[in-house]
N, C-alpha and C positions, 0 to 999 in steps of 0.2 A: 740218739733219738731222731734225728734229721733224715738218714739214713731208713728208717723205718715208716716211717711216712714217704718219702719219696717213692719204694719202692714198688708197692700197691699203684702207685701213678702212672709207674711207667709200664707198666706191666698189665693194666686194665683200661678199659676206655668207656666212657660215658657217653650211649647212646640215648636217640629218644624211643620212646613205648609209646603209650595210646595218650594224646592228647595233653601235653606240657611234662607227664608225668618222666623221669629218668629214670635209668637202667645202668648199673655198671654189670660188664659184663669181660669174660676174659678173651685174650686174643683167638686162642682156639673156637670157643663158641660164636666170636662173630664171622669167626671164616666158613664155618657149618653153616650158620645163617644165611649167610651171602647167599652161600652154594644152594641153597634149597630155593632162595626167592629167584634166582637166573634162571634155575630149571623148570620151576615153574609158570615162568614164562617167556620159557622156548616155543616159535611156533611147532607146531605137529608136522611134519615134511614124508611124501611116503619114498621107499628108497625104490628104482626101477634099473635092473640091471643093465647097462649098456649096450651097442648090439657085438662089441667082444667078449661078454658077457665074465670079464674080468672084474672092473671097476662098477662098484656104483654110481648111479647120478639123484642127485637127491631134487625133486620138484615138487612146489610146495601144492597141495590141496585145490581143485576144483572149487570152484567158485557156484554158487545155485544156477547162475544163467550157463555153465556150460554146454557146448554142443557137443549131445550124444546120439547124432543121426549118426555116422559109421558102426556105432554099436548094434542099430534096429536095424540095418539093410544086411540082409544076408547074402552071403557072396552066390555068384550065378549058377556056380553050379550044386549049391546046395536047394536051390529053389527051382530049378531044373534038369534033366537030364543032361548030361555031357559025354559024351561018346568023342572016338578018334575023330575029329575034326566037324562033328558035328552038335548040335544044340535044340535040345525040344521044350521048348516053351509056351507049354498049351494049357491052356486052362489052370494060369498059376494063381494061389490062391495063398497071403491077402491079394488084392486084385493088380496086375501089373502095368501100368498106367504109361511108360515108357521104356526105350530098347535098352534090354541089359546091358553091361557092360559087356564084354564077348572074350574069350581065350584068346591069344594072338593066331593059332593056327586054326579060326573057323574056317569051313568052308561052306558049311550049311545050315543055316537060322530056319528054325520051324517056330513061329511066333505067336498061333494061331488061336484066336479066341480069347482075348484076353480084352485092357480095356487102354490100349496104345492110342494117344489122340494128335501126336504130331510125331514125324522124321525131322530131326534136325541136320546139318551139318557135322556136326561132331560126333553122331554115334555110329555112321561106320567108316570114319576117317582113316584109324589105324588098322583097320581089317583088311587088306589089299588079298585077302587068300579067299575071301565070298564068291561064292562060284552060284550058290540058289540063296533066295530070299524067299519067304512064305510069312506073309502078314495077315492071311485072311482072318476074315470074323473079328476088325478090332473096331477100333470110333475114329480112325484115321481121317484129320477134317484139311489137313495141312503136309507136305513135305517139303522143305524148302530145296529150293532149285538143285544148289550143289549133291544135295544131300545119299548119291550116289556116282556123282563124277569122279573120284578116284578108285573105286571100282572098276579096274583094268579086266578082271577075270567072271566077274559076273554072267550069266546065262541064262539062268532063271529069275525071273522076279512076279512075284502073285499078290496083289494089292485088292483083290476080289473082297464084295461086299463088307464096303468101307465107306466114307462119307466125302469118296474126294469129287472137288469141284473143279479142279484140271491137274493136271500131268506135270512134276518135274522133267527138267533133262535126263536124258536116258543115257548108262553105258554105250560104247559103240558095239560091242560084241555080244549085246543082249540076243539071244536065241526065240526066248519067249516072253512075252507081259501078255497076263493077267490081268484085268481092272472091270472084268463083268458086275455087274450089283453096286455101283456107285452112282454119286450123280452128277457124272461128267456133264460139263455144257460145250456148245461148238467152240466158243469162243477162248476154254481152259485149254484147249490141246492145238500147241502152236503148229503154224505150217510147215515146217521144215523139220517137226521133232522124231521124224522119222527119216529123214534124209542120208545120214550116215549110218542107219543101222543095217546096212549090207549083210548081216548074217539073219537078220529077223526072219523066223519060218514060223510062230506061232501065236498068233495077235487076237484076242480077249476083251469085244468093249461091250460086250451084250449087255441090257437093262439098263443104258441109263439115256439121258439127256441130248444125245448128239442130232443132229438135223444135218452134219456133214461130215467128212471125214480129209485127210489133208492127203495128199500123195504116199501114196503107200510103196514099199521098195518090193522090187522082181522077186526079193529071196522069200516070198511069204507064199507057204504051202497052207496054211487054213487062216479064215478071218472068222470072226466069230463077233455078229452084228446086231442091233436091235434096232433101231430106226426110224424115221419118216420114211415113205415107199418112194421118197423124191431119190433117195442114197444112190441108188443105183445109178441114178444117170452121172451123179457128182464123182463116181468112182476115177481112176485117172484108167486114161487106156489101155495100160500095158497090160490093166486087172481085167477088164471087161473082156479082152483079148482073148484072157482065158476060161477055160471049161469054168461055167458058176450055177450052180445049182441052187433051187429056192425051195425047201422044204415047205409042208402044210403047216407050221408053224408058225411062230408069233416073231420068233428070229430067224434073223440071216444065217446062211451057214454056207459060204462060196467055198468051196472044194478045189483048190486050185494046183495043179501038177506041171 
């Protein structure tokens, strides 16, 4: 009889149920049990294949504050044309507010009309292959200084009807600027920011602000000027020196060979 009693004992165990009430229950059914209540409160993990794409890695669930801007920006050249080394960025539409990110082998940015309101330093830092730049038609109110000093190969640059109030530093191998239809003042465009650009043949200040101009370099075959009628005398003389022509017009336009 001892024997018979003990062995219900050892073989069952006495859990609790709802509220003081007791449960005997057998070993099997409590080990089902366990199993169901762990699993049920497993967190939820999504599995993302690694970039060997052997192994999974398991990371647990976004959180409501996560950041989903790389989701909403769509890459550059699906929001623009991309061509062998070149990029047309005109009239992108939702509205494009700053310089795309660019291909490593640009050489040609067409950016035109859009609603671009500063150059920084950083957006064409790693582009050393830019050869033309075309900004016109944007709200450009600022460039900061650097923001085309490592630009070794640059030649072209058109900054035309935009809202700038002076001139960053310029490449030395600039061929041409553009910056007609802005509102330059005398006092944005430094004296010497012309000094080193020995290749300068095509120079763009028409409609805006200026009452003077700084020393401009020998290598410049056309100026293209709006002005007080004082300009002329302020020109430096190597300019005056040469053939200058004064159109019936409201701008300058020295012809210079």
């Amino acid at each position: 009889m001892p024997w018979i009693f003990c062995e219900p004992a050892r073989t069952s165990k006495v859990v609790p149920k709802h509220k003081g009430i007791l449960k005997i229950v057998d070993d099997e059914e409590l080990i089902s049990e366990s199993r169901i209540v762990v699993e049920a409160k497993k967190p939820k993990k999504k599995v993302i294949l690694s970039a060997d794409y052997d192994s999974p890695v398991d990371t647990d669930d976004e959180g409501p504050g996560a950041d989903h801007k790389d989701d909403k920006e769509l890459p550059t050249c699906l929001m623009c044309v991309c061509l062998t080394g070149s990029v047309y960025c005109e009239e992108v539409s939702p509205d494009m507010t700053t310089v795309p990110p660019l291909p490593k082998e640009t050489a040609y940015l067409y950016a035109r009309f859009n609603k671009i309101s500063k150059i920084t330093n950083r957006d064409f830092a790693d582009i050393a292959t830019l050869r033309r730049i075309d900004l016109t038609g944007n709200l450009i109110s600022e460039i900061e200084d650097g923001a085309f000093s490592k630009l070794d190969q640059l030649e072209e640059l058109t900054l035309a009807e935009n809202k700038l109030v002076k001139l960053p530093m310029l490449p030395a191998k600039l061929v041409s600027l553009n910056v007609n239809h802005n509102v330059l003042k005398t006092k944005g465009v430094k004296a010497n920011i012309f000094k080193k650009l020995t290749r300068l043949a095509y120079l763009y200040l028409g409609d805006n602000g200026l009452e003077a101009v700084p020393p401009l370099p020998e290598s410049l075959r056309v100026v293209h000027l709006h002005v007080w009628s004082s300009l002329y005398c302020n020109l430096s003389d190597p300019l005056r020196k040469k053939k200058m022509f004064l159109k019936p017009l409201s701008n300058w336009q020295p012809l210079l060979r």
